[in-house]
N, C-alpha and C positions, 0 to 999 in steps of 0.2 A: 478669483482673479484679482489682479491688485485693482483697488480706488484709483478711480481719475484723478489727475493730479490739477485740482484747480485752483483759482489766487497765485499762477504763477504767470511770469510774462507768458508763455503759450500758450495760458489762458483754460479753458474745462475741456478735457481732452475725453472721446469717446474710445470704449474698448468696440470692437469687433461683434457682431453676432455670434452668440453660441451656437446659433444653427446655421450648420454646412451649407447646408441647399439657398438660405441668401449672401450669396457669393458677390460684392459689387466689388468696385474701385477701390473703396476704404481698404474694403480687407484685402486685396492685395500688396493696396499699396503698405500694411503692417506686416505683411509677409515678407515684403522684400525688404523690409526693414529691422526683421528680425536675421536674417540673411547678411546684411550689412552689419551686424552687430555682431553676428556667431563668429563671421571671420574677422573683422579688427579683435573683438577676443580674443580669438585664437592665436591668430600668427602675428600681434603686433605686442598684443598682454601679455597672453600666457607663455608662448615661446620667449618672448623679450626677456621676462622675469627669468626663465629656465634657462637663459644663457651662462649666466651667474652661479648656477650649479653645477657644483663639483664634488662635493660629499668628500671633499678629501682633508677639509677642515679641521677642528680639534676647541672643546670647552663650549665658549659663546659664539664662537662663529658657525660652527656646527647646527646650535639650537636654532640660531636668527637663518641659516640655511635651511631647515625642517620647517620654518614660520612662514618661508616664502617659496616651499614648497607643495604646502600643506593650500599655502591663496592660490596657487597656478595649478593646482589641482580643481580648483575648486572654479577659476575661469573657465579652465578647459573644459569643464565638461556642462559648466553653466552656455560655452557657447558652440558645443557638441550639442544640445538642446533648443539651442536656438535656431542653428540651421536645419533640426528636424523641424521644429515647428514655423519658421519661413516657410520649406518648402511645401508642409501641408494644408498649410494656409491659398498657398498659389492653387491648390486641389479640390479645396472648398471642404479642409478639414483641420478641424480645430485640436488639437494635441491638448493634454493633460500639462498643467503647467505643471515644472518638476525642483521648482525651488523655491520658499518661502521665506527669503534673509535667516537661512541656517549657521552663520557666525553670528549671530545677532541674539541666538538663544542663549536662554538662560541656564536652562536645566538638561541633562540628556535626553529626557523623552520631547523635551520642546524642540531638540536636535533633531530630531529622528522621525519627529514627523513635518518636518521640512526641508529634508535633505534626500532627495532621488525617492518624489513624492511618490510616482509609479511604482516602483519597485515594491516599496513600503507599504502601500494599500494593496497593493495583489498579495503580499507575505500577510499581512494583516485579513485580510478576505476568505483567503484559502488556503493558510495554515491554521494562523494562530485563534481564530476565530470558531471553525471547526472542531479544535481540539481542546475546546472548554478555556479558552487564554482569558477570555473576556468574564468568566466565572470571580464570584468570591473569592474563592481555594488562593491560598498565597501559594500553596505548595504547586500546584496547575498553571498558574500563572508564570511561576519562575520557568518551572519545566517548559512548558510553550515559549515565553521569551529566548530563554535559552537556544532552543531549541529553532528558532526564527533566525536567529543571530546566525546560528553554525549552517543553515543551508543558505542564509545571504552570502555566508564566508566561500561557500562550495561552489557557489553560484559563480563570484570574482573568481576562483582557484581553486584546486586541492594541497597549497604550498602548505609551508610551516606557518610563513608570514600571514596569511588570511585565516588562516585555523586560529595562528592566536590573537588575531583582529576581533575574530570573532566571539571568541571567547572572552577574553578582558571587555569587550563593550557589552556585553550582556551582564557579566559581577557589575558592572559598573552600573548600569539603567538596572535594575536588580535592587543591590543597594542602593541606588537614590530613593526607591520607588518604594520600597518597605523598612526602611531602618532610618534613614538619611533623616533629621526632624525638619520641619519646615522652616523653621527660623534661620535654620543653615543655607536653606536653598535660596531664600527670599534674600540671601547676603548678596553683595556684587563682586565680593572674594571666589566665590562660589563658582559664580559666572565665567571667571577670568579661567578659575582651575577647570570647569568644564572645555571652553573651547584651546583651550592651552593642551588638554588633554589628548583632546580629538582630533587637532591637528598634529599631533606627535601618533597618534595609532596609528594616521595618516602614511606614515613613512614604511609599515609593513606592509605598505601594497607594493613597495619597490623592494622590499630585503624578505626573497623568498626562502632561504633556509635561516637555520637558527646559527651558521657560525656566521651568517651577514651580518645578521641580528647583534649576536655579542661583537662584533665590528665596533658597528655604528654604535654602542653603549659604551665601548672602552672609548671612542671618540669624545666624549664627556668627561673623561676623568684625566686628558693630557691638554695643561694651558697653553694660551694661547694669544698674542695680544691681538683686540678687534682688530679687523681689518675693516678699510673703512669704504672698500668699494658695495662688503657686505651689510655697512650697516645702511648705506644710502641705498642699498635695493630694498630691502628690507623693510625702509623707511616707506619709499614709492609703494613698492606692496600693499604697506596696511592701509596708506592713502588709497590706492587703488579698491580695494576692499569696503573702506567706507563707502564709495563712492558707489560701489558696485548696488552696494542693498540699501543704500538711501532708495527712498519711496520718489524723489527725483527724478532720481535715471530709471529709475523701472518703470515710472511714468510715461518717460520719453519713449523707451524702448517698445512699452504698449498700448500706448495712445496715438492720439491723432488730435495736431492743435487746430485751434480752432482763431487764433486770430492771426495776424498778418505778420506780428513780428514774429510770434514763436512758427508759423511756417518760415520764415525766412531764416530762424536762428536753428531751424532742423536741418534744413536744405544746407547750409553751411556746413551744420557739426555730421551730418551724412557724408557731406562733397570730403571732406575731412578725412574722415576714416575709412573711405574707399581708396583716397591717394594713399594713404600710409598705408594699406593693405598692399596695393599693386606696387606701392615702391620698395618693398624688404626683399632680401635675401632669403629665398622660398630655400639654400643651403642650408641656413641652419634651423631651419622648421620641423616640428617634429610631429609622427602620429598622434590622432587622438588616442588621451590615456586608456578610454572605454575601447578604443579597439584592440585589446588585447584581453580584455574577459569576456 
């Protein structure tokens, strides 16, 4: 669970019971506060950012369009999880948290185990585990990673696009994981080419055959000058993104304050993001992206 976030104006904020059965006020009132969060993420973040997208760009507008695809991917389903877990919470049931500041990693495996943390401990539990993954053997190890990657891939799809998602992130956590020397990993170059990476595999969840594929690659190789409504989305994006995995907001989003201002500056920044939820254009709103695998 994240740390209380204390020393701040809202003061030492308490998490929730982990057990279901003591069900008070507090933890409702987190619940529905996690509920107030899923949907301003959703249809005021995520959708906002996705208006912007058109993939029909070319060189650097292209890539900065992948970068703030790759973040609206990554709201949505960060607030696809939150309104599961609001509403399980109202039930007197506490959900699996399912993200741990996964832009925030350094390394792929630091990715991987904090990016769709459920998924990832069940593939871990009752694959890779069972079939000697957690052994010495590099050669067992690969095989099982492998091998984890391509039924997560089957899991989302049976396309082109997720086959080879699945397959490049497993070479890749692979290679880092027995060849890659540590001095390389321990770099912050490292870091950059890691989630720079992962947010561009990103984009085979949306180009399910392979002549999408070579599409969206010859889109790289014809210039282009910035456009500059794309670079100020873009810009908002990664701002958005800091903000999102600061220990801050995650505070807010799972705490409960405890002095008077930071109640009052919650009740605001809540009152806040329910008006801009109920005042948008629910026209150009779109499914969540989980609901299509």
């Amino acid at each position: 669970s994240v740390a209380p976030f204390s020393n701040t104006i809202w003061g030492k904020s308490t998490l929730p019971s982990t057990d279901a059965s003591k069900w008070d006020g507090k933890t409702a009132y987190i619940g529905l506060k996690y509920i107030v969060f899923g949907l301003f993420g959703k249809y005021v973040v995520a959708d906002g950012l996705g208006l912007i997208l058109t993939f029909t760009s070319f060189g650097l507008n292209i890539f900065l369009e992948s970068v703030i695809y790759a973040i609206q991917f990554y709201i949505d389903f960060w607030s696809y999880c939150n309104l599961a877990s609001g509403f399980s919470y109202l039930y007197g049931i506490q959900l699996t948290r399912n993200f741990s500041n996964p832009y925030s990693a350094t390394t792929f495996k630091q990715f991987w185990r904090s990016w769709n943390i459920s998924l990832s401990t069940w593939l871990r539990d009752y694959i890779y585990i069972p079939l000697g993954g957690n052994r010495t053997s590099s050669h067992v190890n690969v095989f099982c990673t492998t091998l984890v990657f391509l039924i997560s891939a089957l899991w989302h799809g049976s396309t082109t696009g997720f086959i080879l998602w699945g397959a490049i992130s497993s070479v890749l956590y692979c290679f880092e994981k027995f060849i890659l020397p540590n001095c390389i990993k321990q770099n912050w170059t490292y870091r950059v080419f890691v989630i720079l990476t992962i947010m561009l595999l990103w984009q085979l969840f949306r180009l399910p055959s392979f002549p999408n594929i070579l599409t969206y690659i010859g889109h790289y190789t014809v210039c282009q000058p910035l456009e500059l409504h794309i670079i100020a989305t873009s810009i908002i994006a990664v701002v958005t993104l800091v903000i999102f995995e600061s220990s801050w907001f995650q505070g807010i989003v799972t705490g409960y304050p405890s002095t008077n201002k930071g109640i009052i500056l919650e009740v605001i920044s809540i009152t806040v993001m329910l008006l801009s939820t109920l005042l948008i254009d629910y026209n150009n709103s779109s499914p969540f992206f989980y609901f299509s695998y």
